[in-house]
BAFI-3210 file (N, C-alpha, C; in Angstrom, 3 decimals, decimal comma, padded with zeros to 6 digits):
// residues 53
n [1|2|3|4|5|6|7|8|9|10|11|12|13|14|15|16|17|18|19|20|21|22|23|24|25|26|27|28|29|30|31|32|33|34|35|36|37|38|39|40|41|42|43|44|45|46|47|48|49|50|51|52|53]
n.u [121,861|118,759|118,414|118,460|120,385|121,222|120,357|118,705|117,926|116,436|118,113|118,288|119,133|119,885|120,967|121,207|122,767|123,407|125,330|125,298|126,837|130,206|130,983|133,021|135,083|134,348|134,655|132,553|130,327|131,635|130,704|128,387|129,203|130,392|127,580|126,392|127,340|127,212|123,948|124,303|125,287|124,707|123,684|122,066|120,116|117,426|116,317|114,362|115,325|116,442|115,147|116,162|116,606]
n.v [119,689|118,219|116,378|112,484|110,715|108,150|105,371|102,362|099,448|097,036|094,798|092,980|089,244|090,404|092,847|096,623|099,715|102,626|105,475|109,477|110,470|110,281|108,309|106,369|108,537|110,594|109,359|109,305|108,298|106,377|103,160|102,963|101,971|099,139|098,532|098,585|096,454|094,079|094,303|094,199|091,219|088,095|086,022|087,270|088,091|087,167|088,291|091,315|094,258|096,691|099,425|102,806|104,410]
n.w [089,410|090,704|089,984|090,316|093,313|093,817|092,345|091,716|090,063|088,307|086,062|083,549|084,264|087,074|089,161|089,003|090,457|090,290|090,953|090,912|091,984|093,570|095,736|096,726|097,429|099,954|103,232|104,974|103,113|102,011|102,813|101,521|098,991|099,582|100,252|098,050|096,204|098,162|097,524|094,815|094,535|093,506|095,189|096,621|094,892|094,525|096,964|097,711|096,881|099,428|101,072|100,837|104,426]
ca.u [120,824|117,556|118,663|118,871|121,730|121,331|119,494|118,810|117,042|116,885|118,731|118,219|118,967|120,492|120,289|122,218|123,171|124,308|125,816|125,268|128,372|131,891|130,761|134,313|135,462|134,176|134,907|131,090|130,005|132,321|129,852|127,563|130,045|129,998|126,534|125,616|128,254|126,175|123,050|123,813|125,838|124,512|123,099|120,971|119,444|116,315|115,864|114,052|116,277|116,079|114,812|117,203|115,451]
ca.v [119,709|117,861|114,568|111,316|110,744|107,130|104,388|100,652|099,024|095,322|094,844|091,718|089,068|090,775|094,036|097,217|100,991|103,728|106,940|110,586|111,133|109,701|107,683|106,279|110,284|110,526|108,801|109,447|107,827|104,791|102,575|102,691|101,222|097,855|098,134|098,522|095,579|093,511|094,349|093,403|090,265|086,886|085,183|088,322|088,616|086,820|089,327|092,724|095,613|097,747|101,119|103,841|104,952]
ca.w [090,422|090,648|089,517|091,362|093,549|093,456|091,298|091,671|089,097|087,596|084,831|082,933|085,358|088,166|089,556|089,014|091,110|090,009|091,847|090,931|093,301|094,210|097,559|097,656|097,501|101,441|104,371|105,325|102,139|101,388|103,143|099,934|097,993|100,058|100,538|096,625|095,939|098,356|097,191|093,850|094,650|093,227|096,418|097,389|093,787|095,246|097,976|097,596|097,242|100,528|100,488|101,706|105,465]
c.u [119,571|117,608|118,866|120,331|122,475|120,334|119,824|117,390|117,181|116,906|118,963|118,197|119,483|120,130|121,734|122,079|123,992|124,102|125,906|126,667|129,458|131,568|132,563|134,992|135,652|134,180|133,297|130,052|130,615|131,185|128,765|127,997|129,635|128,562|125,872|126,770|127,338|125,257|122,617|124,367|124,853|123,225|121,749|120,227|117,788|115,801|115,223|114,772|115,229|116,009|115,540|116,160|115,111]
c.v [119,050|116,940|113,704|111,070|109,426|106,263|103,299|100,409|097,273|095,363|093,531|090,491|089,111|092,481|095,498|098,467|101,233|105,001|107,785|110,776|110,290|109,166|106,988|107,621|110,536|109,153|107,957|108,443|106,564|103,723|101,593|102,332|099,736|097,293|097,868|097,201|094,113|093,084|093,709|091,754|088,905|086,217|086,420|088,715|088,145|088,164|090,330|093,318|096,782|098,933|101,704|104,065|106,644]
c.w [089,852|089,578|090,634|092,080|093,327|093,050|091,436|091,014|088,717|086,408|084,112|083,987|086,378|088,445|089,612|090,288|090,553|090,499|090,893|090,915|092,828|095,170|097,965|097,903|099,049|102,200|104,572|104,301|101,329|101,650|102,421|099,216|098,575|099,797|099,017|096,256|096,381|097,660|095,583|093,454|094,345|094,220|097,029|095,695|093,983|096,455|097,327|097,790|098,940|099,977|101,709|103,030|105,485]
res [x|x|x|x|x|x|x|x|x|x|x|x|x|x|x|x|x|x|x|x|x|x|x|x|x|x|x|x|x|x|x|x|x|x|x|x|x|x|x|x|x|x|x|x|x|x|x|x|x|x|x|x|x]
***
């Protein structure tokens, strides 16, 4: 308890996440897999990381 669940940071030159959790584990939570895959994918390393809503 009362740790992060998830973390995105820049990590030399690219950008990492890392899960607390299992997100592929749930159904509800797979989603975040893609989306952190994305996020740190090559072509979007220019972009600003989104902030969770």
């Amino acid at each position: 308890m009362n740790t992060q669940a998830v973390i995105a940071a820049e990590f030399g030159k690219g950008r990492m996440i890392a899960f607390g959790f299992h997100p592929e584990a749930r159904k509800a939570t797979q989603p975040l897999v893609k989306q952190a895959v994305l996020a740190t994918a090559p072509e979007n390393r220019d972009r600003p990381a989104k902030k969770p809503p």
